[in-house]
Steps between C-alpha positions, in 0.01 A plus 500: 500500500408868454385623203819696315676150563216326299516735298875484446477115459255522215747740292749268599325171393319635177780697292183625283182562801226698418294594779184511370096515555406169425677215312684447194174289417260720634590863498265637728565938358574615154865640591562176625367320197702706279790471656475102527384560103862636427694245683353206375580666138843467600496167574692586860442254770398770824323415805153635608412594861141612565531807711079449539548214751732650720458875673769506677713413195326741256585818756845336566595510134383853430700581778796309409496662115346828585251416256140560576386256166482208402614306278843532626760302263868371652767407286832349710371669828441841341183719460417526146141655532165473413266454271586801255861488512425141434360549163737840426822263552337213286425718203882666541634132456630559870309318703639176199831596623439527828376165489699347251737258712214376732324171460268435252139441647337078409203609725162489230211698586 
């Protein structure tokens, strides 16, 4: 499978994905802690994938989002962005709303 179709099947199979350094558990930068930070203070449930493990799939999403950075949050498929707009659409109250009809998270940690 190349690497846009992974890619493509992770947005598919994780309506909330947030490619990520690191894990949920074990954020391994402070964007990415910060934006795990947010999402678990909206009790969303989102998926992790640790763009660390995987070089092919770290240059293959920046190329698929035209986004050098990561964090990279995906809500329903769509680029939201990274760490800073993160935290700018979670102090608007839009990120909430964004969110609002997604799944809440029963993960602890």
């Amino acid at each position: 499978m190349d690497t846009v179709a992974r890619i493509q099947g992770l947005l598919t199979d994780h309506p909330v994905l947030l490619f990520m350094k690191g894990t949920r558990f074990r954020p391994q930068c402070g964007f990415s802690m910060r934006a795990v930070n947010v999402l678990a203070h909206l009790g969303v449930a989102y998926e992790t994938v640790n763009i660390l493990e995987d070089d092919e799939l770290r240059q293959g999403v920046k190329d698929f989002s035209n986004w050098p950075t990561f964090p990279q949050l995906y809500v329903d498929g769509q680029l939201i962005g990274g760490s800073d707009i993160i935290l700018e659409m979670y102090e608007r109250g839009d990120l909430e709303t964004l969110l609002a009809n997604h799944p809440k998270d029963n993960v602890q940690g």
